[in-house]
mmCIF file as Biopython writes it, N, C-alpha, C and O atoms, coordinates in Angstrom:
data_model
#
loop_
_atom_site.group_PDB
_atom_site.id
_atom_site.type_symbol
_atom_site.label_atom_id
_atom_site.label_alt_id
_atom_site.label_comp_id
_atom_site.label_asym_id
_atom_site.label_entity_id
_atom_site.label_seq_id
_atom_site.pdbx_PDB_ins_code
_atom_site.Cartn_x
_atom_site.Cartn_y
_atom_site.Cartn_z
_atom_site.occupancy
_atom_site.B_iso_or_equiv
_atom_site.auth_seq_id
_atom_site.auth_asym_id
_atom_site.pdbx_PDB_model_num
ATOM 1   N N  . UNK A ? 1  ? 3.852  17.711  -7.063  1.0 0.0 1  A 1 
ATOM 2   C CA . UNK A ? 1  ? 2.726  17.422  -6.209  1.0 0.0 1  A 1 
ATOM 3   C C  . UNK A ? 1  ? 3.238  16.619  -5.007  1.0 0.0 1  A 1 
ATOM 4   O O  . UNK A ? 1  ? 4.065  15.708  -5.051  1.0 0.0 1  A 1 
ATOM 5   N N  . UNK A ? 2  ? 2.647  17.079  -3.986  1.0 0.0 2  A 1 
ATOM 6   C CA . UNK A ? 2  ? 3.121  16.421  -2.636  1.0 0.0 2  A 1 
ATOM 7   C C  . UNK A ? 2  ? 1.648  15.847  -1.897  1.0 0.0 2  A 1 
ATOM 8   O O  . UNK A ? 2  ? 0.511  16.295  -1.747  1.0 0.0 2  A 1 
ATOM 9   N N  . UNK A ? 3  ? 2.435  14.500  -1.513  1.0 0.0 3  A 1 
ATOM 10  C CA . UNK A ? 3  ? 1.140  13.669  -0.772  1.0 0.0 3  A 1 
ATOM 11  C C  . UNK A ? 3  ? 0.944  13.728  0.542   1.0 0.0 3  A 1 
ATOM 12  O O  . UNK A ? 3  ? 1.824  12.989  0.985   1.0 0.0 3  A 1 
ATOM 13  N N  . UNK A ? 4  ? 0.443  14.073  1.283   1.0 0.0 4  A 1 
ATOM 14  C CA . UNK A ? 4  ? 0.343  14.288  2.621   1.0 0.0 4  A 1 
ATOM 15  C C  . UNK A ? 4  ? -0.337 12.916  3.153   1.0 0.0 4  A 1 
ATOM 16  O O  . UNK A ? 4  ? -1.275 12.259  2.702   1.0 0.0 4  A 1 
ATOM 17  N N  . UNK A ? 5  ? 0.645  12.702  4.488   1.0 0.0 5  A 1 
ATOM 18  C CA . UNK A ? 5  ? 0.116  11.041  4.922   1.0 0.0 5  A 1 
ATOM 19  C C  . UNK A ? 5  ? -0.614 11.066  6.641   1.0 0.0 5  A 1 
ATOM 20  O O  . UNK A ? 5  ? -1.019 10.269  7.487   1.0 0.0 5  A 1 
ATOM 21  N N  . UNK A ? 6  ? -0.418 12.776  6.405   1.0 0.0 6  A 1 
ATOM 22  C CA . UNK A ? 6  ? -2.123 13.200  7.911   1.0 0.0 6  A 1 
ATOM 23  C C  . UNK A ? 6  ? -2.660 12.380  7.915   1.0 0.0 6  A 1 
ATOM 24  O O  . UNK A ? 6  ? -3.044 11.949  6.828   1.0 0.0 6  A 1 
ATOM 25  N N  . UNK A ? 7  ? -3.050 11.586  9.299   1.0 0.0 7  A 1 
ATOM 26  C CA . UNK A ? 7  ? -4.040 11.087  9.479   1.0 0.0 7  A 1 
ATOM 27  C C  . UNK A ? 7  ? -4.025 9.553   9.401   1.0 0.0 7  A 1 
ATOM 28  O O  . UNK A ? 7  ? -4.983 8.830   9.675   1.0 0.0 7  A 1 
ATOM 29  N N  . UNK A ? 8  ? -2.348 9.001   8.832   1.0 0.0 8  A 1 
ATOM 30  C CA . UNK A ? 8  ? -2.955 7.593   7.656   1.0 0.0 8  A 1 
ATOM 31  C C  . UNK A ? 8  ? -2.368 7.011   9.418   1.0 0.0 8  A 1 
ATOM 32  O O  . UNK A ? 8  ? -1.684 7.470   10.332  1.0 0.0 8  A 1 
ATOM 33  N N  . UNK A ? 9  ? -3.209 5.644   9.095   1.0 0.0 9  A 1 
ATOM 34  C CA . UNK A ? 9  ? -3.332 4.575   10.011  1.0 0.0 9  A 1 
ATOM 35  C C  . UNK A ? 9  ? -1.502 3.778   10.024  1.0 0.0 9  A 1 
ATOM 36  O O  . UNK A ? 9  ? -0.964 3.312   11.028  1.0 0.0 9  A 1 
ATOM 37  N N  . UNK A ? 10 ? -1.005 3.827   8.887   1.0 0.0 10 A 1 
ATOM 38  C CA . UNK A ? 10 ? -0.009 3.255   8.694   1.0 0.0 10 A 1 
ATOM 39  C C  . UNK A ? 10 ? 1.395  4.441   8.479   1.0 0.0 10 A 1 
ATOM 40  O O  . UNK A ? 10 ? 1.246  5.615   8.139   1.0 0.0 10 A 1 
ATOM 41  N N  . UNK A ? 11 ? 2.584  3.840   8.745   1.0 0.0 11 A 1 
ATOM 42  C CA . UNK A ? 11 ? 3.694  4.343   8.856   1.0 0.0 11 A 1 
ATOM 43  C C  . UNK A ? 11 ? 3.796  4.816   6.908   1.0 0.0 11 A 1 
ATOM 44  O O  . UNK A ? 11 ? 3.155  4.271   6.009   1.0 0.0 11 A 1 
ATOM 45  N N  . UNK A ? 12 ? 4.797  5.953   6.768   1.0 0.0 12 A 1 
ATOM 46  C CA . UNK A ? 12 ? 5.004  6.069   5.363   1.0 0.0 12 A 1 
ATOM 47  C C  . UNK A ? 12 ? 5.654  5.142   4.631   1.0 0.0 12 A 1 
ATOM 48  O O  . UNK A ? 12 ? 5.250  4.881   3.498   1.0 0.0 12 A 1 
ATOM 49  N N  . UNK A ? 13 ? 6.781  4.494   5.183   1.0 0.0 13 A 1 
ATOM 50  C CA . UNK A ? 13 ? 7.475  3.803   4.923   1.0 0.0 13 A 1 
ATOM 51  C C  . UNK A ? 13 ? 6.727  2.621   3.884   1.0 0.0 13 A 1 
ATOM 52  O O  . UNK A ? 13 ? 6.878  2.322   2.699   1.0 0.0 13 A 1 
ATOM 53  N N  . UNK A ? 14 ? 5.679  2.035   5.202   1.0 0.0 14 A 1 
ATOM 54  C CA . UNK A ? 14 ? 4.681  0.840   4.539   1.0 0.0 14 A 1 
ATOM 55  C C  . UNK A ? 14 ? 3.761  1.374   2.893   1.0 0.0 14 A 1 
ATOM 56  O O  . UNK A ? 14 ? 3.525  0.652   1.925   1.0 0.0 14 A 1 
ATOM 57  N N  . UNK A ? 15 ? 3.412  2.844   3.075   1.0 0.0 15 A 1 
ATOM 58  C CA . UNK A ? 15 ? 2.134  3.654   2.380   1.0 0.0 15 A 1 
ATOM 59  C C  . UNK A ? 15 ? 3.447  2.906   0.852   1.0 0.0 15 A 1 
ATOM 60  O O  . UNK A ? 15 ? 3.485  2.008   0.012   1.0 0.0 15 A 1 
ATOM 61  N N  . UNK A ? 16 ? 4.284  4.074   1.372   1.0 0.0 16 A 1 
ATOM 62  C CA . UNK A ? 16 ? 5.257  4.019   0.190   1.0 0.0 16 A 1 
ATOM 63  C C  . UNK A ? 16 ? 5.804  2.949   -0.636  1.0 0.0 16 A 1 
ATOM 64  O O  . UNK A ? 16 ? 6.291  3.006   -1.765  1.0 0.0 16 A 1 
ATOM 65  N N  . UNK A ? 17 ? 5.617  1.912   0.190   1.0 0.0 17 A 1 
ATOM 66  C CA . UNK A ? 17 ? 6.587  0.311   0.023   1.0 0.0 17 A 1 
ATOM 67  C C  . UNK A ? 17 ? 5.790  -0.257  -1.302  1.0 0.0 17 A 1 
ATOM 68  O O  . UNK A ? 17 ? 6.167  -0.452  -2.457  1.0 0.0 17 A 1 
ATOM 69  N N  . UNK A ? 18 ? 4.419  -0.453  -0.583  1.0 0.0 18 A 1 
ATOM 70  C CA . UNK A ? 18 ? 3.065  -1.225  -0.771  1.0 0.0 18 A 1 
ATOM 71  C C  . UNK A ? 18 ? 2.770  -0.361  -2.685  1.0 0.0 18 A 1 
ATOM 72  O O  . UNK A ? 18 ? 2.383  -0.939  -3.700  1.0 0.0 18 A 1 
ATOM 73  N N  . UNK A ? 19 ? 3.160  1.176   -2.502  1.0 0.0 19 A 1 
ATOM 74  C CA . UNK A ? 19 ? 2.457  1.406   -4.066  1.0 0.0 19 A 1 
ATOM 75  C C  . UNK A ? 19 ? 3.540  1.486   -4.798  1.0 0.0 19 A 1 
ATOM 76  O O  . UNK A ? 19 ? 3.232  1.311   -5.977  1.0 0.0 19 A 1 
ATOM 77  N N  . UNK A ? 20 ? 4.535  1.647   -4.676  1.0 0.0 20 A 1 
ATOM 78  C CA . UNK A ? 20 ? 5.924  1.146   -5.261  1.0 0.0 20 A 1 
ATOM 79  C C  . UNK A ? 20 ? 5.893  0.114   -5.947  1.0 0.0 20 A 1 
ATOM 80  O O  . UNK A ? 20 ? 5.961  0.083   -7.175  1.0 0.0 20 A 1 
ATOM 81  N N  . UNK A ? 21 ? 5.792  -0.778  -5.245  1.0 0.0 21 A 1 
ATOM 82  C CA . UNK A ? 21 ? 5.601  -2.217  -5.510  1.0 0.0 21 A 1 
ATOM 83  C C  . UNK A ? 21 ? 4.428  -2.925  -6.360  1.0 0.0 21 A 1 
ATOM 84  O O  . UNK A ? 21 ? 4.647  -3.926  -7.042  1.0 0.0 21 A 1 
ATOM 85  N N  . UNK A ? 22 ? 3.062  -2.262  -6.247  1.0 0.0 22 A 1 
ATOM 86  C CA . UNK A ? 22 ? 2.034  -2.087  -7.038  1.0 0.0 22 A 1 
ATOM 87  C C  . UNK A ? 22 ? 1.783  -1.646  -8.682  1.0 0.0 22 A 1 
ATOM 88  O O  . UNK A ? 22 ? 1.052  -2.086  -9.570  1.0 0.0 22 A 1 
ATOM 89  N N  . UNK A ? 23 ? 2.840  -0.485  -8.594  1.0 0.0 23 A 1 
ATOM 90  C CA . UNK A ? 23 ? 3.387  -0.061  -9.288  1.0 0.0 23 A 1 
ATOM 91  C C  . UNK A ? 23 ? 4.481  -0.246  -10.212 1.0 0.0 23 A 1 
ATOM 92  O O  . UNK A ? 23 ? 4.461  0.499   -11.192 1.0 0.0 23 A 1 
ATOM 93  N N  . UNK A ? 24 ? 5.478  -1.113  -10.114 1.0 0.0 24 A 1 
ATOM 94  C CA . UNK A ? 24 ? 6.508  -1.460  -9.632  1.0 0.0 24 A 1 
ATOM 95  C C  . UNK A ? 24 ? 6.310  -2.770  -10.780 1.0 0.0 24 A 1 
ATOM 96  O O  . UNK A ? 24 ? 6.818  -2.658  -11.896 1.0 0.0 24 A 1 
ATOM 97  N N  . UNK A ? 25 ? 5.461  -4.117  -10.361 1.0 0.0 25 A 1 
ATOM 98  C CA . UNK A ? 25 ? 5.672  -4.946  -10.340 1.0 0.0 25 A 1 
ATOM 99  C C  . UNK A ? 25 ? 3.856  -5.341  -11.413 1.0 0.0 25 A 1 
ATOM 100 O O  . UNK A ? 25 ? 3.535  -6.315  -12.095 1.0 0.0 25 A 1 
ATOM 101 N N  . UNK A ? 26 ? 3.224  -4.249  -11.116 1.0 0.0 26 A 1 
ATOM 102 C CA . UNK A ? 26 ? 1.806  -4.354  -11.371 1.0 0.0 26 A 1 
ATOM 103 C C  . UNK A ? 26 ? 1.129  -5.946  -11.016 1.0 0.0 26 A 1 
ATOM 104 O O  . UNK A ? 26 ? 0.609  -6.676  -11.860 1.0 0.0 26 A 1 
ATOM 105 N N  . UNK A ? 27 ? 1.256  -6.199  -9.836  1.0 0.0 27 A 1 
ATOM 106 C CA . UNK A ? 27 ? 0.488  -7.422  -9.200  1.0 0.0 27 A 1 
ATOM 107 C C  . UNK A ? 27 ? -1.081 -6.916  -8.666  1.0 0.0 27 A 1 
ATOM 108 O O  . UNK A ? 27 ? -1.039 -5.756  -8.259  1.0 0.0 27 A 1 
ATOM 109 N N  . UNK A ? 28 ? -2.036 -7.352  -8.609  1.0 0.0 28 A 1 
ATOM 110 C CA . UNK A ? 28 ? -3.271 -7.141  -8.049  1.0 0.0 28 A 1 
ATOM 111 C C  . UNK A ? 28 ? -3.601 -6.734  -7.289  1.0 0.0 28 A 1 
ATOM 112 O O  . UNK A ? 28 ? -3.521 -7.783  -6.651  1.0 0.0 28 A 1 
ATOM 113 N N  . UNK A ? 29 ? -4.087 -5.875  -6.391  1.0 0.0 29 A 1 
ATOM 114 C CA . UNK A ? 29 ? -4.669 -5.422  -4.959  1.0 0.0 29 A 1 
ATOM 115 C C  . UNK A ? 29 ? -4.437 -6.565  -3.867  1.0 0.0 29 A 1 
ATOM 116 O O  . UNK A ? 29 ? -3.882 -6.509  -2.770  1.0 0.0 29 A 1 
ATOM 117 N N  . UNK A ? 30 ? -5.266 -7.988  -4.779  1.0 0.0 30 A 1 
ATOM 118 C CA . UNK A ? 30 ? -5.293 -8.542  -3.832  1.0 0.0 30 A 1 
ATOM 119 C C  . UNK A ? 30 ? -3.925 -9.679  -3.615  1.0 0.0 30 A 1 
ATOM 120 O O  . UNK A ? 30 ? -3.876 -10.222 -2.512  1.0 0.0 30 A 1 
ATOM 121 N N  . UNK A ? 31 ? -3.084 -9.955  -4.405  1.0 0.0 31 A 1 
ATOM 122 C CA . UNK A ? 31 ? -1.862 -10.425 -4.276  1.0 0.0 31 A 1 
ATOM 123 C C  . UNK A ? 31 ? -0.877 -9.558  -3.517  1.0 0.0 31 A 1 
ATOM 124 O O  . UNK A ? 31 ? 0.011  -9.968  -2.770  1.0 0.0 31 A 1 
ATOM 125 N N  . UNK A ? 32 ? -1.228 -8.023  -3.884  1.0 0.0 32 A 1 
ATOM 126 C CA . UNK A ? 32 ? -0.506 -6.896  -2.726  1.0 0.0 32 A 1 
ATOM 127 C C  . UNK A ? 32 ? -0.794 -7.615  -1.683  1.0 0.0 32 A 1 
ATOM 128 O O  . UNK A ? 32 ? 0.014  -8.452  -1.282  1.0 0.0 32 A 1 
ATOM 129 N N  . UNK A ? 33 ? -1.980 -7.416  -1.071  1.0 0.0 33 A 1 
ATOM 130 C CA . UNK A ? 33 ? -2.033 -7.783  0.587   1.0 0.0 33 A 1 
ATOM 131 C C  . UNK A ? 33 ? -1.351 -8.973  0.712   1.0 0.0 33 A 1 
ATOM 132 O O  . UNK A ? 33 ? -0.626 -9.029  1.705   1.0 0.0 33 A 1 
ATOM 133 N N  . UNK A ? 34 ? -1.372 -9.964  -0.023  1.0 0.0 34 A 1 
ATOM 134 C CA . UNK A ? 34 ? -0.786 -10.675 0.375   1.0 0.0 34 A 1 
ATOM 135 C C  . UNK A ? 34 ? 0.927  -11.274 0.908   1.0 0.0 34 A 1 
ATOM 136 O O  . UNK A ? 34 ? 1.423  -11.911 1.837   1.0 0.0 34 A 1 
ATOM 137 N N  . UNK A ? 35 ? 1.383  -10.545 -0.439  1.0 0.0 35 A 1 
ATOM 138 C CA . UNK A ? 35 ? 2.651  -9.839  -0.100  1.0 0.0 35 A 1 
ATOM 139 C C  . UNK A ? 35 ? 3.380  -9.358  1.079   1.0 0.0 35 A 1 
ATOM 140 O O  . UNK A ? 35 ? 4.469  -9.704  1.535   1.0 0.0 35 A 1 
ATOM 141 N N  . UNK A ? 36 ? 2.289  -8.232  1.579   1.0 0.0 36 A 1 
ATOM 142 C CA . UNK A ? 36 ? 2.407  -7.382  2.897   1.0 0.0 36 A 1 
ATOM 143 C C  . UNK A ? 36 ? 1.778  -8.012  3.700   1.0 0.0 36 A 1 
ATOM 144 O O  . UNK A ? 36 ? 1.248  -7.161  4.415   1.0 0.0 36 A 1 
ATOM 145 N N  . UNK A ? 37 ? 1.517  -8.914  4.014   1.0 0.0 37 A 1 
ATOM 146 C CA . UNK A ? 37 ? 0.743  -9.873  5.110   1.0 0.0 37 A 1 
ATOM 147 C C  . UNK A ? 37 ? 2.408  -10.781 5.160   1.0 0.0 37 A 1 
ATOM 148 O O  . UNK A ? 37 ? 2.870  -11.060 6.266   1.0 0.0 37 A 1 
ATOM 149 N N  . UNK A ? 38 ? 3.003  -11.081 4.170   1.0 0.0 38 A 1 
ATOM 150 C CA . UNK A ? 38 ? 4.298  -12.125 4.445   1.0 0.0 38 A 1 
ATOM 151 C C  . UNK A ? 38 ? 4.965  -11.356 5.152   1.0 0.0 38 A 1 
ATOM 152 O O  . UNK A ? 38 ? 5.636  -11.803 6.082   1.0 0.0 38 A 1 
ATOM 153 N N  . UNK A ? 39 ? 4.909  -9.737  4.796   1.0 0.0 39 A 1 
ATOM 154 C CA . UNK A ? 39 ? 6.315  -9.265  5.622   1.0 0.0 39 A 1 
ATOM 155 C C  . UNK A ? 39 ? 5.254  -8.276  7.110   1.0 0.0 39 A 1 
ATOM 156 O O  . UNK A ? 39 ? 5.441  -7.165  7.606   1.0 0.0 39 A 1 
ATOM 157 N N  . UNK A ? 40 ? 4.439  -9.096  7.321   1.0 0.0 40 A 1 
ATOM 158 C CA . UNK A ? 40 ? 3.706  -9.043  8.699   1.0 0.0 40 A 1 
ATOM 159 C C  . UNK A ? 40 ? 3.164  -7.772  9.029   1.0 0.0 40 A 1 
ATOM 160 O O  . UNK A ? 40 ? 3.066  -7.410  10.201  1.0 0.0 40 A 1 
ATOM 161 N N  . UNK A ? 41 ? 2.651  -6.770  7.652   1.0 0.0 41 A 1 
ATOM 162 C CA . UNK A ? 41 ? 1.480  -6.259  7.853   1.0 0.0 41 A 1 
ATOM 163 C C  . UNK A ? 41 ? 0.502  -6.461  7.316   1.0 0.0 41 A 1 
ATOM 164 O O  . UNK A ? 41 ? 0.469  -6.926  6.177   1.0 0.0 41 A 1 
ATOM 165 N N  . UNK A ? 42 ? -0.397 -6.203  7.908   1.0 0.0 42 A 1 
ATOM 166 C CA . UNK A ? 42 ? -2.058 -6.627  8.138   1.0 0.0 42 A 1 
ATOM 167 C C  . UNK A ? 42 ? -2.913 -5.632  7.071   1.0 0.0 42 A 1 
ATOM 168 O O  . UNK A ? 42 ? -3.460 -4.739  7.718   1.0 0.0 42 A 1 
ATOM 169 N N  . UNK A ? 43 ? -3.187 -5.528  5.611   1.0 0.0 43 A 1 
ATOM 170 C CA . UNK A ? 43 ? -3.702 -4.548  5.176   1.0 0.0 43 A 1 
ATOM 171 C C  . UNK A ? 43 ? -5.016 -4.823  4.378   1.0 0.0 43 A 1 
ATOM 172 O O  . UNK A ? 43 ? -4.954 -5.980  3.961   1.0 0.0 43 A 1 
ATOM 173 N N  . UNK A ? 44 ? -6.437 -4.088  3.915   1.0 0.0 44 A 1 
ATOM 174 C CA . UNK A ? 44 ? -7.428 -4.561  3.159   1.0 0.0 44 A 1 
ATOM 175 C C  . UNK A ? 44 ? -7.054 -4.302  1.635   1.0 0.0 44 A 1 
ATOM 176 O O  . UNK A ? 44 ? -6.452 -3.229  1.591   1.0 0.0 44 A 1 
ATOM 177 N N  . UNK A ? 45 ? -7.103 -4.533  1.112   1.0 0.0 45 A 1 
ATOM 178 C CA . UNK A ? 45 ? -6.741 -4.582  -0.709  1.0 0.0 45 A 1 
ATOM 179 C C  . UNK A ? 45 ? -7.698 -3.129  -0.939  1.0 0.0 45 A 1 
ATOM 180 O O  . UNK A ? 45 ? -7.481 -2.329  -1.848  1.0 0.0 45 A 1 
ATOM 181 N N  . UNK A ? 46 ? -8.493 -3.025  -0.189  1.0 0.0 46 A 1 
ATOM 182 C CA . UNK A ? 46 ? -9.501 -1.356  -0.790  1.0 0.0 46 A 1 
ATOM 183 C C  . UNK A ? 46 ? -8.343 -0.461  0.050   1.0 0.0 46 A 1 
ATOM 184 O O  . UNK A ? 46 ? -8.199 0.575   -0.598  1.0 0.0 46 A 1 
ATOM 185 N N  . UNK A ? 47 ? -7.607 -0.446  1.032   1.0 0.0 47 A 1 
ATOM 186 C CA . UNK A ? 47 ? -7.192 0.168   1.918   1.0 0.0 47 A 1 
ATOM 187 C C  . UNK A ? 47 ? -6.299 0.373   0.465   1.0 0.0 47 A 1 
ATOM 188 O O  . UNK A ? 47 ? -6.596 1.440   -0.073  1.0 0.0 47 A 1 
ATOM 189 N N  . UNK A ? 48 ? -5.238 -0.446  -0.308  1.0 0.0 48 A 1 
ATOM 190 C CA . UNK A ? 48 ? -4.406 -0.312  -1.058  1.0 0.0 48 A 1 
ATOM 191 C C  . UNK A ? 48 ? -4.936 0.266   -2.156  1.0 0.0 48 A 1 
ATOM 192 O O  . UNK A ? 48 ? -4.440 1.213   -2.766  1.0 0.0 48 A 1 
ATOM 193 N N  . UNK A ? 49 ? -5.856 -0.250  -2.390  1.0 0.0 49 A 1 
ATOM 194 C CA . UNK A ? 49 ? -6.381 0.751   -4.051  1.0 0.0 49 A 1 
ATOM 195 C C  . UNK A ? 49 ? -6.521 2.252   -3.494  1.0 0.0 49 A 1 
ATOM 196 O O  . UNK A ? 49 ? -6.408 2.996   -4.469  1.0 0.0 49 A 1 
ATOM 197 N N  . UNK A ? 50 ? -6.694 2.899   -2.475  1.0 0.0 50 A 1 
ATOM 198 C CA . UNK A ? 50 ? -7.296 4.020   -2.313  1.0 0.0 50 A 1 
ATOM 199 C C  . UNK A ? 50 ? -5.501 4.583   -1.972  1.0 0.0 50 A 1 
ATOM 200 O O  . UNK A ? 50 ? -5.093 5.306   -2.880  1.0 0.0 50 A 1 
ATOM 201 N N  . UNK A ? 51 ? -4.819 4.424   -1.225  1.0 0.0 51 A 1 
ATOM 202 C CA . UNK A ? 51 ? -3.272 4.460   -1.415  1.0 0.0 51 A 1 
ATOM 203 C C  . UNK A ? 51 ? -2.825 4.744   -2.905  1.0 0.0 51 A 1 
ATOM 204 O O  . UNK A ? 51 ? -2.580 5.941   -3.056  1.0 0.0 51 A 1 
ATOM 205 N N  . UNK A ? 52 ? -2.689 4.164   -3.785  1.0 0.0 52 A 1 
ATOM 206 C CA . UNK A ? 52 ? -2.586 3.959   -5.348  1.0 0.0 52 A 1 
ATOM 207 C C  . UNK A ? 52 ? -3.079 5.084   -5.877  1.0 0.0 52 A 1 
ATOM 208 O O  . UNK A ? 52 ? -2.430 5.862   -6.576  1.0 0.0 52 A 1 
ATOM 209 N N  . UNK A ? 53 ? -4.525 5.236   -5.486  1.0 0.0 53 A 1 
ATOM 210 C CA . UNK A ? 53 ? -5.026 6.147   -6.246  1.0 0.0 53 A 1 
ATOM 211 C C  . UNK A ? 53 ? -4.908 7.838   -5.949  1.0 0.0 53 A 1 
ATOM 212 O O  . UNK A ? 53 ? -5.097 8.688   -6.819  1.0 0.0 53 A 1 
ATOM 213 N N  . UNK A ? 54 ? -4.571 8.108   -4.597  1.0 0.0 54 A 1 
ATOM 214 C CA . UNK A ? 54 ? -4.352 8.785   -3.579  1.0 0.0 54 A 1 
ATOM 215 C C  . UNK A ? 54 ? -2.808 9.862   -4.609  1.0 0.0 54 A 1 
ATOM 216 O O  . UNK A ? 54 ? -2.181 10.748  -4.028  1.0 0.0 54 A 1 
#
């Protein structure tokens, strides 16, 4: 299965980083953003669950 990132507001790199890491590490939606707010992107924790689930 292939994910198509048409359309997304954000670079793949970040899409990819962010559910890796979610995944990865299983920290919270909202400890994600926070995470990605240290390394200076700006993201909503629903923006990330729908990424995840995607």
């Amino acid at each position: 299965m292939t994910v198509s990132f048409k359309g997304a507001h954000f670079p793949k790199d970040i899409i990819l980083h962010a559910v890796f890491f979610y995944l990865r590490y299983g920290v919270s939606y909202r400890n994600l953003k926070e995470i990605m707010a240290e390394r200076g992107v700006t993201v909503d924790h629903a923006t990330l669950n729908r990424w995840v689930e995607r």
